[in-house]
C-alpha positions in Angstrom: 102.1 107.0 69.4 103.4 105.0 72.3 102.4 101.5 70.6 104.6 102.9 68.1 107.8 103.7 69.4 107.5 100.4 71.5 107.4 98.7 68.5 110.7 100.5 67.2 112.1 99.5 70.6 111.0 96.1 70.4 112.8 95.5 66.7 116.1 97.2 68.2 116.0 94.9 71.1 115.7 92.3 68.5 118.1 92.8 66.2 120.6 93.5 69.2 120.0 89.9 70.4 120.2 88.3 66.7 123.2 89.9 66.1 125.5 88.8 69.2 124.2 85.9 68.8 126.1 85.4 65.5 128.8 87.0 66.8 128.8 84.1 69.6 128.3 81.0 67.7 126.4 81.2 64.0 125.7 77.7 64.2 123.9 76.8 67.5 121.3 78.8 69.9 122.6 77.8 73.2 119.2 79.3 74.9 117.2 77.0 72.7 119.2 74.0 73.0 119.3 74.5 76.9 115.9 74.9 77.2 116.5 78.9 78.8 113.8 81.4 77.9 115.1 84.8 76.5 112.2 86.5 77.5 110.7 84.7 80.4 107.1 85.8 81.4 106.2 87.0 84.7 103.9 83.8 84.9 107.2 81.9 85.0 108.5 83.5 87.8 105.5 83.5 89.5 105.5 79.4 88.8 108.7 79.0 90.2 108.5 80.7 93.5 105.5 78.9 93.8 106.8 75.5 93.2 110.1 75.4 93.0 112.2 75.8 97.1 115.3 76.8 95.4 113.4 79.5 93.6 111.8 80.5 96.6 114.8 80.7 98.1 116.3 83.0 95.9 113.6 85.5 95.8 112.9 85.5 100.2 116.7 84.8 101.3 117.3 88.8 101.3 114.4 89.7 103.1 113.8 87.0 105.5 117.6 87.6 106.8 116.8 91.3 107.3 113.1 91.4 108.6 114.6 88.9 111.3 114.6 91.7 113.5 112.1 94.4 113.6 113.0 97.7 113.3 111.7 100.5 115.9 109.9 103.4 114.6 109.8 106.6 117.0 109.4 110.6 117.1 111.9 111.6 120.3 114.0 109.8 121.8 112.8 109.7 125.7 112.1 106.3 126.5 109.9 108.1 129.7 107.2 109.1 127.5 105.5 108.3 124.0 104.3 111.0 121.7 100.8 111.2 120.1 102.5 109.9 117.2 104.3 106.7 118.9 100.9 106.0 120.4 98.9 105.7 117.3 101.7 103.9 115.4 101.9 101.2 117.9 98.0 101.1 118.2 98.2 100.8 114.4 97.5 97.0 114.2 94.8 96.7 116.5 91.6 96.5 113.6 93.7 95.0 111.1 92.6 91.5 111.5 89.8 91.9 113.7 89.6 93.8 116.9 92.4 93.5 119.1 94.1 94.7 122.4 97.6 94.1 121.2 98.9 97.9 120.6 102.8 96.9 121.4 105.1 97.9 118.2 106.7 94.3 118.8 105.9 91.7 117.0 102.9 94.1 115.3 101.4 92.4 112.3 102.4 95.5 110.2 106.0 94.0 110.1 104.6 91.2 109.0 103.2 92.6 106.0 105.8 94.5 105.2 108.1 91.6 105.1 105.2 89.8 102.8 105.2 92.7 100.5 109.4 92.7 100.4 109.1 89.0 99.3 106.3 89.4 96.5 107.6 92.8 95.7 111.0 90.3 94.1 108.9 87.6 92.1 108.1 90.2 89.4 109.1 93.9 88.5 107.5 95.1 91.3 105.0 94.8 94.2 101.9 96.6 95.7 101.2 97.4 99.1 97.0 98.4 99.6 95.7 100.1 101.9 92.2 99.8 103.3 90.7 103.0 104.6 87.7 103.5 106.0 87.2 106.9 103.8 84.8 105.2 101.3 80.9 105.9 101.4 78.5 103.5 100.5 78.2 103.1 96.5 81.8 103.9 96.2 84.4 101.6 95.3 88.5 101.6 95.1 88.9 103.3 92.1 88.4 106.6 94.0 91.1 108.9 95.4 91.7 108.5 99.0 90.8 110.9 101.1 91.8 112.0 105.2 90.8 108.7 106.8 90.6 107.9 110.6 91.5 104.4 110.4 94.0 101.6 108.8 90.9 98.5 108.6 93.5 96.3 106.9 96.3 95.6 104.4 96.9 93.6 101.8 100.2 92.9 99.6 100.1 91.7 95.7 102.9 91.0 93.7 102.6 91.8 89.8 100.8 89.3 89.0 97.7 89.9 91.0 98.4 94.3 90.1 98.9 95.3 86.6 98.9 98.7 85.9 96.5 99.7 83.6 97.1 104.2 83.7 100.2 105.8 83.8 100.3 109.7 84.3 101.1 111.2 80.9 101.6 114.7 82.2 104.8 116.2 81.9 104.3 118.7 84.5 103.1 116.5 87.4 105.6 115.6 90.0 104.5 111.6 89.4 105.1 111.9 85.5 105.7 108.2 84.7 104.1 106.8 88.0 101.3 104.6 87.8 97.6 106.3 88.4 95.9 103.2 88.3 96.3 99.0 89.2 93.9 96.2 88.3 94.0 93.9 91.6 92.8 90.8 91.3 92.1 89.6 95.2 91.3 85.9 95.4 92.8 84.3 92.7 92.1 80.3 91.6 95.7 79.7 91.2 96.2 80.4 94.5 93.8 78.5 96.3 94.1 74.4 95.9 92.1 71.9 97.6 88.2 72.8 96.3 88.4 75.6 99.1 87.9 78.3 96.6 84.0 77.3 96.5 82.0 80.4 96.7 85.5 82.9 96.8 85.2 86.0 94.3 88.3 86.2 92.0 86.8 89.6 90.7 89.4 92.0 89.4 88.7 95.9 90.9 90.6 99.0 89.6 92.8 100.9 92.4 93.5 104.2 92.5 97.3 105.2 93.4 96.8 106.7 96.1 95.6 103.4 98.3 98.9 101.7 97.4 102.2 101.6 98.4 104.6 100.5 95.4 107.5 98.6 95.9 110.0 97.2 93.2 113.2 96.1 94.1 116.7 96.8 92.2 115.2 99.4 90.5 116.7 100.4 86.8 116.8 103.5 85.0 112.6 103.2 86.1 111.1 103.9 89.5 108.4 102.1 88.5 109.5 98.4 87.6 112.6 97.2 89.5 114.1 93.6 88.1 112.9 89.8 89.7 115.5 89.1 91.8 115.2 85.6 90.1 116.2 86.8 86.4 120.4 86.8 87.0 119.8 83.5 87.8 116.9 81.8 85.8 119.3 79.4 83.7 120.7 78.3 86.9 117.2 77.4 88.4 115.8 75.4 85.3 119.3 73.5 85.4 118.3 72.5 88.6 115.1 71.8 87.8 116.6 69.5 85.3 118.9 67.9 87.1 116.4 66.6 90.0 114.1 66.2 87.8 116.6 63.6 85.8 117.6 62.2 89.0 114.3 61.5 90.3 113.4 59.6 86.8 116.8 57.9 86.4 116.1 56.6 89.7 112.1 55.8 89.2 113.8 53.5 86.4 116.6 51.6 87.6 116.3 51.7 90.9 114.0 48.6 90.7 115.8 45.7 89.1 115.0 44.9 86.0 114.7 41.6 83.7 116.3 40.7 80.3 114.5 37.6 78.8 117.2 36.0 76.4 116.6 32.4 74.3 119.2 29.8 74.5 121.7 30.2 72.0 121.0 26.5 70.2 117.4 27.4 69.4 119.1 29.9 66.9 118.1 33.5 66.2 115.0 33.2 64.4 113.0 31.8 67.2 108.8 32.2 68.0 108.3 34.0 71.5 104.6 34.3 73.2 105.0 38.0 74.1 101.9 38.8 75.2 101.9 35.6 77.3 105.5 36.9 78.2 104.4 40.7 79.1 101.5 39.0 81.2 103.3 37.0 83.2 106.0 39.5 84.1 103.6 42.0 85.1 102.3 39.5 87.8 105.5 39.4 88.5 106.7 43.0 88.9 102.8 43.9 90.5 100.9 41.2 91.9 101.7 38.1 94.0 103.0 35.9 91.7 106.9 35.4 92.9 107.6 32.9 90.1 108.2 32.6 86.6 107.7 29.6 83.9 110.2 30.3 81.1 111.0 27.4 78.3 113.7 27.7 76.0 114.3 31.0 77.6 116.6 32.6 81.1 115.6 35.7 82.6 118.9 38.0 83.7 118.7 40.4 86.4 120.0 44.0 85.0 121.9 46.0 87.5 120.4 49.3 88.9 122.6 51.7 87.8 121.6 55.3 90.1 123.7 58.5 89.4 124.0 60.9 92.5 123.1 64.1 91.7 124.8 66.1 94.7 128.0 67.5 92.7 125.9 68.3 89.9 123.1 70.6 92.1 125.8 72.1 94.1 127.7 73.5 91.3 124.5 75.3 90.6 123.8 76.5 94.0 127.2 78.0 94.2 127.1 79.5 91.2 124.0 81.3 92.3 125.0 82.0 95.3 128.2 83.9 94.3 125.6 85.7 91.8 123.6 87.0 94.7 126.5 87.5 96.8 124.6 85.1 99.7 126.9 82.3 101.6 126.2 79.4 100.7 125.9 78.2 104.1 123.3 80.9 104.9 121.4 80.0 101.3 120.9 76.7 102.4 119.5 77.5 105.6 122.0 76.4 108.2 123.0 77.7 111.5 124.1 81.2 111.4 127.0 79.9 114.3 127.9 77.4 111.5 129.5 79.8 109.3 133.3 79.3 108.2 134.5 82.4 109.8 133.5 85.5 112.4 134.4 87.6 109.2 132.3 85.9 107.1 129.0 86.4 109.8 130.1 89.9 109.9 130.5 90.9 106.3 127.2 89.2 105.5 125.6 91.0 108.6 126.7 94.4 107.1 125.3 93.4 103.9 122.1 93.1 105.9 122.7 96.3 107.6 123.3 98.2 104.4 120.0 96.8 102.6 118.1 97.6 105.8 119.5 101.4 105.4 119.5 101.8 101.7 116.4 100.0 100.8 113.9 98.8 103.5 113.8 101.9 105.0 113.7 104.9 102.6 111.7 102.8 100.1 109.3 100.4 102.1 108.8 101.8 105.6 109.2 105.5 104.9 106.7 105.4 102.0 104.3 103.6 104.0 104.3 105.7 107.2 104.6 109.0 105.0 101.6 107.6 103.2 99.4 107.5 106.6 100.3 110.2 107.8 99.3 112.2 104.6 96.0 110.2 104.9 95.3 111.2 108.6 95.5 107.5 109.9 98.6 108.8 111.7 99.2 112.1 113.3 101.6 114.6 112.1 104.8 114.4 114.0 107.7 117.1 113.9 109.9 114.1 112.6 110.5 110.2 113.2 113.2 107.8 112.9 113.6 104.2 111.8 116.7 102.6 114.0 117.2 98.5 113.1 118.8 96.4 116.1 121.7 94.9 115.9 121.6 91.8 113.6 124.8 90.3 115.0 124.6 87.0 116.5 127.0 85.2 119.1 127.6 82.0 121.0 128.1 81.8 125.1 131.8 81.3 124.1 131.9 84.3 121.9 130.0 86.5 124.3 132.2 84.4 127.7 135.0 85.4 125.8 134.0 89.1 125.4 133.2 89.7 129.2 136.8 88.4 130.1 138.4 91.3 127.8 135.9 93.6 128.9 136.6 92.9 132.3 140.5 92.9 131.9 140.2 96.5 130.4 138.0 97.7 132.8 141.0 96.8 135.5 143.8 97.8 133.9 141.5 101.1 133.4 141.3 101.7 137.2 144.4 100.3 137.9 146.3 102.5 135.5 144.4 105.5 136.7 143.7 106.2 132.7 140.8 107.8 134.3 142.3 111.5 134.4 142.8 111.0 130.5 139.7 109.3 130.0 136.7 110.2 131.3 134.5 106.8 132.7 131.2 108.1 130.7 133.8 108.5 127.6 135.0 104.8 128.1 131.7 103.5 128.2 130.3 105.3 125.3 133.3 105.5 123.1 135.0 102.1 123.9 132.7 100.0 125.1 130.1 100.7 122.6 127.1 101.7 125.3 124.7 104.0 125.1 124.9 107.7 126.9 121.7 106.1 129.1 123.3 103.1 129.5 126.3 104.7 130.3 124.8 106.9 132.8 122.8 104.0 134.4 125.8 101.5 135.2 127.6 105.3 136.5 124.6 105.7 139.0 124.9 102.6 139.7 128.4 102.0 141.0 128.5 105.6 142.6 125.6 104.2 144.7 127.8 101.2 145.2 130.4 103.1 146.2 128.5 105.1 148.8 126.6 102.1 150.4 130.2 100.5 151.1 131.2 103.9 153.0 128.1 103.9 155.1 128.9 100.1 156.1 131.7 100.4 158.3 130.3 103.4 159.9 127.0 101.4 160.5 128.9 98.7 162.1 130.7 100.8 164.5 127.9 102.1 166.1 126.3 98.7 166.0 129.6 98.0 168.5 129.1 100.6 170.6 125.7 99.7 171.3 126.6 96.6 172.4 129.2 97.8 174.1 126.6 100.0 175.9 
């Protein structure tokens, strides 16, 4: 029944795409003539990230500018004192690559996957996060529901390619009606490994059951399950690029090098006998041995100018153009200096792009699923409640920040000065204002009352120093 109606879906789509195509131009297929696929293959994709730097690009731009710093995962706030649950999630990383005494949250390997999984998640539809538990028995394999484990032995990310689903649930009154029941992982595979160092490595396929993986698609549509490749708004732009290098590259393979062109003299007349094997001989000792001469009779040999095109204009049209498609400067695309950008308003509209991806995506639909996950699991304990809080992502120079201090500073005195302190409280300024936090606040408050009271003692401190001598 379902092989049916995607077949009815299939001729829709098709007859959709014939028609506006005549409706665009009847008598050409730009798609065809360009070389564009209309339904590219996730082996494409998969292709291009893996050979193709602008590709990559494009899919690990996003994430790579948002995982640059790590976010903090907690259950209270009190910095004094961790909670069971703080304890076990920053001891979380210490058996996934071999026993280890690291058990800080920073710089855990954890973030690290998750950061793989939010760039392989964006070469397909989706992504899979697995989990390895240590809730199997001997004889039992993956394809078994997890059950309450003790401990995270590692993790591995997939993207589509490597995790088809095979099983969906089919049952309309299941909470995960549409959701994926079962994956096919394939775990080494050949295309990934190069070099001969694949010898001996299974590439076996082994069914998964759902609940040892964390899904991830990104962009999701009217699906939960499969999210679009973050590379499909902007595939014709890629293979024009490809093009265009590739065309340079040639163009510049052939002409670069100087060529001949062997002409008669114009008295022998046109119909004249040429040795052109003797000919082709001698010019490829020429061209690729040591011979530095040539023996010509009745004929001249012409040098023909190189004639090398430079692509720059051409690629940087495309870039652009994807670049205003994702919505990514151009500047930060191409990897330069985040101090580099044109303007501070352009660093902090593309950091609150960051910030909103951080809160509408990495969080509620790759860190929350995966904590929520081990807790369920009993890898983690249950806490009353945690939070994810990101850092700040903004960046500044010594001038910017030298810059900041002097206003800072010239507020603070025309603060006292002014005596605005009967209007505004000092913890208010601080907090309010200033932008600090209420324990920061309270800190540099406890500080300068201290201050303040050491500086009383002092001249009391020296007067009986005086007396003394006096004595």
């Amino acid at each position: 029944m379902n092989d049916h109606f995607q077949d009815l879906i299939d001729n829709v789509l098709s007859l959709r795409r014939d028609w506006f195509r005549a409706l665009a131009d009847p008598r050409r297929d730009v798609n065809d003539e360009c070389g564009w696929p209309v339904q590219p293959e996730p082996a494409l994709y998969q292709e291009l990230f893996d050979r193709d730097p602008i590709a990559n690009r494009v899919v690990s731009c996003l994430p790579r500018e948002c995982w640059q710093v790590q976010p903090l995962v907690f259950e209270s706030e009190a910095a004094d004192e961790a909670t069971e649950f703080e304890n076990a999630w920053d001891g979380l990383a210490q058996a996934l690559r071999g026993r280890s005494w690291f058990q800080d949250e920073a710089a855990s390997p954890v973030w690290e996957y998750l950061l793989r999984a939010d760039i392989l998640s964006g070469i397909g539809q989706y992504g899979v996060i697995l989990l390895g538990l240590d809730d199997l028995k001997k004889g039992e394999d993956l394809r078994k529901p997890a059950t309450e484990a003790r401990n995270l032995r590692f993790i591995r990310v997939f993207p589509e390619t490597l995790a088809q689903i095979t099983k969906f649930n089919q049952d309309p009154s299941s909470p995960r009606n549409g959701q994926p029941e079962e994956y096919l992982v394939t775990f080494n595979s050949y295309t990934e490994q190069s070099g001969g160092n694949a010898v001996g490595l299974s590439s076996a396929s082994m069914p998964v059951h759902w609940s040892r993986v964390i899904h991830v698609a990104d962009n999701p549509r009217s699906s939960e399950v499969f999210g679009t490749e973050r590379m499909r708004p902007v595939l014709n732009r890629l293979l024009d690029i490809r093009k265009v290098l590739g065309a340079s590259a040639e163009g510049y393979w052939k002409s670069a090098f100087t060529g001949l062109s062997f002409e008669t003299h114009p008295q022998l007349g046109g119909d004249v006998s040429v040795d052109r094997e003797g000919l082709r001989d001698m010019y490829e000792q020429f061209q690729n041995g040591l011979q530095r001469a040539l023996f010509l009779s009745g004929m001249t040999a012409k040098t023909l100018a190189p004639t090398v095109i430079d692509p720059t204009s051409h690629i940087t049209a495309q870039i652009e153009s994807i670049c205003v498609q994702l919505g990514i400067p151009v500047r930060i695309f191409k990897g330069s200096e985040r101090g580099e950008l044109a303007s501070s308003q352009d660093d902090d509209a593309w950091n609150d792009r960051l910030k909103q991806r951080q809160a509408s995506y990495l969080t509620p639909r790759i860190i929350v699923p995966f904590v929520d996950r081990l807790i369920q699991l009993g890898v983690l304990p249950t806490p009353q409640g945690y939070s994810v809080q990101w850092p700040d992502l903004t960046s500044t120079s010594a001038d910017q920040r030298a810059g900041t201090f002097q206003k800072r500073m010239a507020g603070l005195a025309a603060y006292i000065s002014g005596h605005v302190d009967t209007v505004l409280a000092p913890m208010d300024l601080l907090t309010r204002e200033l932008g600090y936090s209420e324990e920061e606040a309270a800190a540099i408050l406890d500080a300068s009352a201290s201050r303040a009271a050491d500086e009383e003692e002092q001249p009391k401190n020296q007067t009986l120093n005086l007396k003394r001598r006096l004595r």
